[in-house]
N, C-alpha and C positions, 0 to 999 in steps of 0.2 A: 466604552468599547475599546477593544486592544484589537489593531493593525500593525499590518507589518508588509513591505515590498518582500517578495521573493523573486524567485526568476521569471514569476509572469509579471510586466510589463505593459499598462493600456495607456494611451492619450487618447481622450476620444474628445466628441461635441457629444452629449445628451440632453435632450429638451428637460426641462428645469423637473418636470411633473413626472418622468420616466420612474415608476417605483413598482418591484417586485413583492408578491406574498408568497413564503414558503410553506408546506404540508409538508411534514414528514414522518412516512410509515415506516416501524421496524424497531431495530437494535440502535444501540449506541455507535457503531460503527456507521450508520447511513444519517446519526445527528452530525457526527465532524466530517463528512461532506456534504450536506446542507449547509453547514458551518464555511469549509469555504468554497462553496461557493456564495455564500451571501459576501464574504471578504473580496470576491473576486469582483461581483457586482458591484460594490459597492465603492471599490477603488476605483472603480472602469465611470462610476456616477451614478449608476441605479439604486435606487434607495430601496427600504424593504417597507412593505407597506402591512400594515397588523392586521387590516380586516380586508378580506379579501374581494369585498366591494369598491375599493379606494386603488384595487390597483391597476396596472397598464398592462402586468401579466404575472400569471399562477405556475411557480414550479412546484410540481407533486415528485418527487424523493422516495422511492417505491419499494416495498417489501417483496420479497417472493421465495423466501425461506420455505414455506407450508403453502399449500394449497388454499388456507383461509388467509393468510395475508396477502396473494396474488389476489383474492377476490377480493380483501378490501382493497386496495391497490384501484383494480379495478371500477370499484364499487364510487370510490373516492371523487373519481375524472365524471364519472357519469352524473353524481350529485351537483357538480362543479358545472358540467355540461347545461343540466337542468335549471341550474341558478340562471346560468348565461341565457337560456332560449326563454325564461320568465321574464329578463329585464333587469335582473337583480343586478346584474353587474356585466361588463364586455368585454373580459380581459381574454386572451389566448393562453393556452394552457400545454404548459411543458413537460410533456414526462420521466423522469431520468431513474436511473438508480436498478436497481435488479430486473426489475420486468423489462422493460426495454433489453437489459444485456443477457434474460434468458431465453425471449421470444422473437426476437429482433427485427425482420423485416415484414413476418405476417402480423406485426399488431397493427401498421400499416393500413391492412386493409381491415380491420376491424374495429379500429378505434378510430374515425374520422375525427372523432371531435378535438384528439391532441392535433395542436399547429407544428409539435417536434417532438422527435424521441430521442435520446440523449442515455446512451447504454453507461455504466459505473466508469467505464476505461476513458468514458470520450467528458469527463463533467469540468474538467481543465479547462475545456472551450466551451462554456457556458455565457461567455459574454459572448462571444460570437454569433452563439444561438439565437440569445433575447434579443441581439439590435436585427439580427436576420429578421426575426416573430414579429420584430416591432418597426421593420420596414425602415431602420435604421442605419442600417449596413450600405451606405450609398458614396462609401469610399473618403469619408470625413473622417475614419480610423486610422492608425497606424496601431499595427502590432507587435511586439516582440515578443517572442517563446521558447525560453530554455527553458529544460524540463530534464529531469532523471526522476523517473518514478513518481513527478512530479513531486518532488521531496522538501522543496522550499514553498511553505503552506502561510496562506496570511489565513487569522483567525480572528473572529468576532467575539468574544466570551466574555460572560456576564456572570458572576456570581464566584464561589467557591472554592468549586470545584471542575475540572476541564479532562476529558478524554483526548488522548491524544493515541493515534494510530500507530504502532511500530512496525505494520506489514501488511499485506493484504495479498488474498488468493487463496489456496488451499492443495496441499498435493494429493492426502489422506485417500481422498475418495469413498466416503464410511459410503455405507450402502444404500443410506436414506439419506443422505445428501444432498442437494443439488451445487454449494456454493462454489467447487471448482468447475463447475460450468457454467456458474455468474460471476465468477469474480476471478478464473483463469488462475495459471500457476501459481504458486507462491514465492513471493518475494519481499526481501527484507525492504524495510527504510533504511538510508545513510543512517546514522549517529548523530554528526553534524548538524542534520537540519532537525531531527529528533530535540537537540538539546538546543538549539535556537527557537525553536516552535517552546520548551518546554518556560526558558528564561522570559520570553517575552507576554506567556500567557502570567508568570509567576510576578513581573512586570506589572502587570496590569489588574492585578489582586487576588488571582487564583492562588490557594494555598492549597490545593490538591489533587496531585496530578495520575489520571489511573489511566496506566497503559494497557490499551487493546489493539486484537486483530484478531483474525482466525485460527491462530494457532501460535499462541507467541512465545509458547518454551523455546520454539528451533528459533527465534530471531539470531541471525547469522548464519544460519546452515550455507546459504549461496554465497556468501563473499570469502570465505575459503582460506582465511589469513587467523583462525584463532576467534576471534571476536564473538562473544553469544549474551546470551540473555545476564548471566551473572555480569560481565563486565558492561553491559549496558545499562541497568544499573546502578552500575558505581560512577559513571558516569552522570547519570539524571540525577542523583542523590548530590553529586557534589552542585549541580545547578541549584535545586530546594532549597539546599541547605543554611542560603544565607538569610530564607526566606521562612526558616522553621516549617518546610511544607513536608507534606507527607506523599509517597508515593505507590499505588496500590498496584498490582497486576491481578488480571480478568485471562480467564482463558487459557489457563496450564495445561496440556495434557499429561495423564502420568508417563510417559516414554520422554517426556521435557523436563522429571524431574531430578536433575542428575547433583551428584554431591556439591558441585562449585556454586549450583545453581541454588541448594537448599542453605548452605553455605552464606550466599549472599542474603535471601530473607532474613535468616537468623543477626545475621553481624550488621547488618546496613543500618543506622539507626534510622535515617528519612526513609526505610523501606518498609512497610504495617508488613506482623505477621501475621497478613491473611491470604489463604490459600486457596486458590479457584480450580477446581477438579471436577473438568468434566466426564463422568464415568460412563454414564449410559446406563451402563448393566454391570453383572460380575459374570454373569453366567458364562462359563470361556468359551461353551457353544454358541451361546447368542451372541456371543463379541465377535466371534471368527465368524457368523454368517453374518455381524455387521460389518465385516473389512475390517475389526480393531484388534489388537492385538489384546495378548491380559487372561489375568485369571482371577477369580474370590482371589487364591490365596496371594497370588502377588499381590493385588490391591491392599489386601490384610498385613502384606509386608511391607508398603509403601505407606501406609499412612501408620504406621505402628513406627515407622522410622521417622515420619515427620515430628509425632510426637513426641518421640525421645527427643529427636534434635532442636524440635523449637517448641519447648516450655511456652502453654497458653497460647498456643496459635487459634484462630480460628478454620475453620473447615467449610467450604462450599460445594455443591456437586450440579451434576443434573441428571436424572434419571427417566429415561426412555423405555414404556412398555408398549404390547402390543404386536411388537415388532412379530416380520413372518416366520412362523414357526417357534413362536414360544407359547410352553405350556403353564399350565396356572404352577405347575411346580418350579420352573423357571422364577416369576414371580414373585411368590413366598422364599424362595432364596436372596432376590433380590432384596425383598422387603425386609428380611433378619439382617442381610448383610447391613443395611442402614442402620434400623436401629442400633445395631450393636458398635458397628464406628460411632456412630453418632454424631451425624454430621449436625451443626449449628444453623445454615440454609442449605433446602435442598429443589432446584426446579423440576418438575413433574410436569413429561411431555408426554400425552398419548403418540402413538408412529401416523405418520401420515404418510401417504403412498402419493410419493411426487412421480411425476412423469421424467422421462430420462434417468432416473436412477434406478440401480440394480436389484434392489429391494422391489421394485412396483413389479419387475418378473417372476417374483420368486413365489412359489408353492406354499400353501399354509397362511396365506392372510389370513388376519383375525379380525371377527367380526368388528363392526362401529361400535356399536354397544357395548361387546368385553372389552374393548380399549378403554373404554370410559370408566368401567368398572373398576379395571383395574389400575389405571389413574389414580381412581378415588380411591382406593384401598391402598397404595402408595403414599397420597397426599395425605392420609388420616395419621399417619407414623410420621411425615416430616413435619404436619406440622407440631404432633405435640414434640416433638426432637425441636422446633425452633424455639416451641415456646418458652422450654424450659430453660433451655440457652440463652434467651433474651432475659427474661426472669434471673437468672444467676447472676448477670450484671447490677443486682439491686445491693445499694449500699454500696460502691466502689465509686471511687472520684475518680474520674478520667476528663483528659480533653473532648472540647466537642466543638468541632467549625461550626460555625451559623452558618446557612442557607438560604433564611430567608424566615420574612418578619410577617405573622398573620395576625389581624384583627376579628375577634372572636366575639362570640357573644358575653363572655365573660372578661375581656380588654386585650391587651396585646400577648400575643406568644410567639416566643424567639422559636423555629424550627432549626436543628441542627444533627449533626449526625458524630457519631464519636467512631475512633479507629477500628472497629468491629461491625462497623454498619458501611457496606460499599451506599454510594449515594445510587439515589434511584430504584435499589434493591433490596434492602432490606430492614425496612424501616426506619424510624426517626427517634430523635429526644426531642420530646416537648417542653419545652421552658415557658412558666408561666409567670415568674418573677425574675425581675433582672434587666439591664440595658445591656446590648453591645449593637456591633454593626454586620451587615454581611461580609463574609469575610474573616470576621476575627475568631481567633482560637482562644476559649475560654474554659476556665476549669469547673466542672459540672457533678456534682451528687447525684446519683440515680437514687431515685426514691419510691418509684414503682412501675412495674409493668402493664401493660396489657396487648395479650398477643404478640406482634411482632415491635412493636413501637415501645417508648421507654420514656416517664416523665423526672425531669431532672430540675434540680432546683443551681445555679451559680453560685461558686465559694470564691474566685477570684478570676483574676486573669492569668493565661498559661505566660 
């Protein structure tokens, strides 16, 4: 486990047994604040406890991106609720993370069975919460609390690979949105604590560090002095680098993708040239009634440029149908437009109609069903575009971090993911001969596909 003091500060007394079970719904952004807040607890003396019978109290970390993750979300507290009124277990249960910060004081009276809600902006004082829940808070604390965007982060991380936040909020306001009215303006992270957060995770054996948040081409747009994405960076890469680690970004838009910035992919060597583009659509109508800017042809001109500039990148997207007011010829442009870039992964979201956003007013919804349709008539073109892409890596030695070591019916296999594969996302290399540890970066033959996953056999160590 890697810790670290930042500017939050506890001495507390906690009775020996005090131990927290976390749940957490969503994206990889709502894992690194579960992440610290288990650091924060954990400094403070609360331990994390694995099965959620054993513990003194349950933080559920909530989704509400889509209307089916507020219901799981929901769904989650009440199963939790159920266990408690059976016997199964007594713990109070916390709710924090998007639902809380988008429904705020009427979940209140709806959700009796949470003991606290704990909106994304307020998860800093999370200790304060649990000794509150746990009838602890009787003045045997002292606290101290410096905080800027709370940007001095203690992290708990275990394995490989570690996300690490460079900003959070959102200005965009796309039209089917909700997250700048769960997660409020957009605002950068310091640098400083970016690259303290990055050295110490890199410390404690992470070799790869992929930077997210909601929109993290503009990281720097509010500090006003120069500083942006490309020279951040040049910055984390010089932390990696003494570590051989590799550095990934998630979450590009194309209006973020400007020459210094393309610039640094291509030249940074700790920097993968992989590319995260989330489009939506091309259609410049369906983009302007999503609030986005763009066109087919710019996009045609954007990644025709990537390609020229960075020889064998990888390409990611996400594409959005359904949306109000698109026709099946909408669509099928969409759908050529992919194939023919050819993106390597592509995520496929039917539109869901969130409440508070601009989009759930708008004229021309389209049916539940053609959203589905046309999903699936989307998903059927990315995925043979992945397969193929993943298939084309057969026969190339590349590095490949282990992840993690599984026992099989057939003996042991190293799972690990090589610089074309973000973790979590887009499949694995299976090693089925060979030793290493989690953690290490080894040099790996691909020797065959299937689907999105790749089975590699060890030539040495990188």
């Amino acid at each position: 486990m890697v810790t670290r003091e930042g500017a939050h500060v506890y001495n507390v007394e906690v009775t020996p047994t005090a131990c927290c079970h976390f749940i957490t719904l969503g994206c990889a952004k709502n894992e690194v604040d579960t992440d610290r807040m288990r650091a924060l607890l954990d400094h403070a003396g609360v331990k994390e406890a694995q099965d959620v019978t054993e513990a003194d109290v349950v933080i559920v970390n909530t989704c509400s991106f889509l209307e089916t993750a507020t219901r799981e979300s929901i769904e989650t507290i009440l199963e939790i609720a159920q266990a408690r009124a059976e016997g199964q277990m007594n713990a109070p249960i916390i709710m924090c993370g998007c639902v809380p910060s988008r429904y705020g004081e009427e979940l209140e009276g709806e959700l009796s069975e949470v003991a606290a809600f704990v909106p994304a902006q307020e998860e800093d004082d999370i200790v304060s919460t649990v000794f509150r829940v746990l009838g602890l808070d009787d003045g045997r604390r002292e606290q101290s609390v410096a905080s800027d965007h709370g940007d001095d982060v203690l992290r708990t991380v275990e394995g490989a690979s570690a996300y690490v936040k460079i900003s959070d909020g959102c200005d965009r306001f796309c039209a089917f949105c909700a997250i700048p009215f769960i997660r409020g303006a957009y605002h950068s992270r310091d640098s400083q604590s970016i690259c303290d957060e990055v050295k110490t995770l890199m410390e404690g054996g992470v070799r790869e560090i992929v930077l997210i948040g909601q929109d993290t081409g503009v990281w720097g747009c509010d500090f006003n002095d120069g500083r942006d994405l490309a020279w951040l960076l040049e910055e984390v890469a010089r932390v990696v680098r003494p570590y051989d680690g590799w550095v990934r970004v998630l979450y590009l838009q194309p209006e973020g993708m400007t020459p210094r910035l393309i610039n640094a992919l291509r030249d940074i060597p700790e920097v993968l040239p992989y590319i995260d583009i989330p489009i939506q659509h091309c259609s410049e109508r369906v983009l302007a009634r999503m609030g986005r800017s763009g066109s087919e042809q710019e996009l045609r001109e954007l990644f025709a440029r990537l390609r020229q500039q960075i020889p064998g990148m990888v390409l990611r997207t996400t594409g959005l149908v359904g949306f109000p007011g698109e026709t099946n010829e909408d669509v099928e442009e969409l759908v050529r437009f992919v194939d023919e870039i050819g993106f390597d992964y592509t995520s496929v979201f039917a539109y869901s109609r969130e409440d508070g956003t601009a989009a759930a007013l708008m004229d021309g919804q389209v049916d539940e069903d053609e959203k589905i349709e046309r999903a699936q008539h989307l998903t059927d073109v990315t995925e043979q575009l992945g397969f193929s892409a993943t298939a084309s890596h057969v026969g190339e030695t590349v590095d490949v971090i282990i992840d993690g070591v599984e026992e099989g019916d057939s003996g042991v296999e190293l799972i690990g993911h090589a610089w074309f594969q973000a973790p979590d996302c887009d499949g694995a290399v299976h090693i089925q001969s060979g030793e290493a540890t989690v953690g290490q970066k080894v040099r790996c033959r691909i020797v065959d596909a299937f689907c999105y996953e790749l089975v590699g056999e060890v030539v040495g160590d990188c």
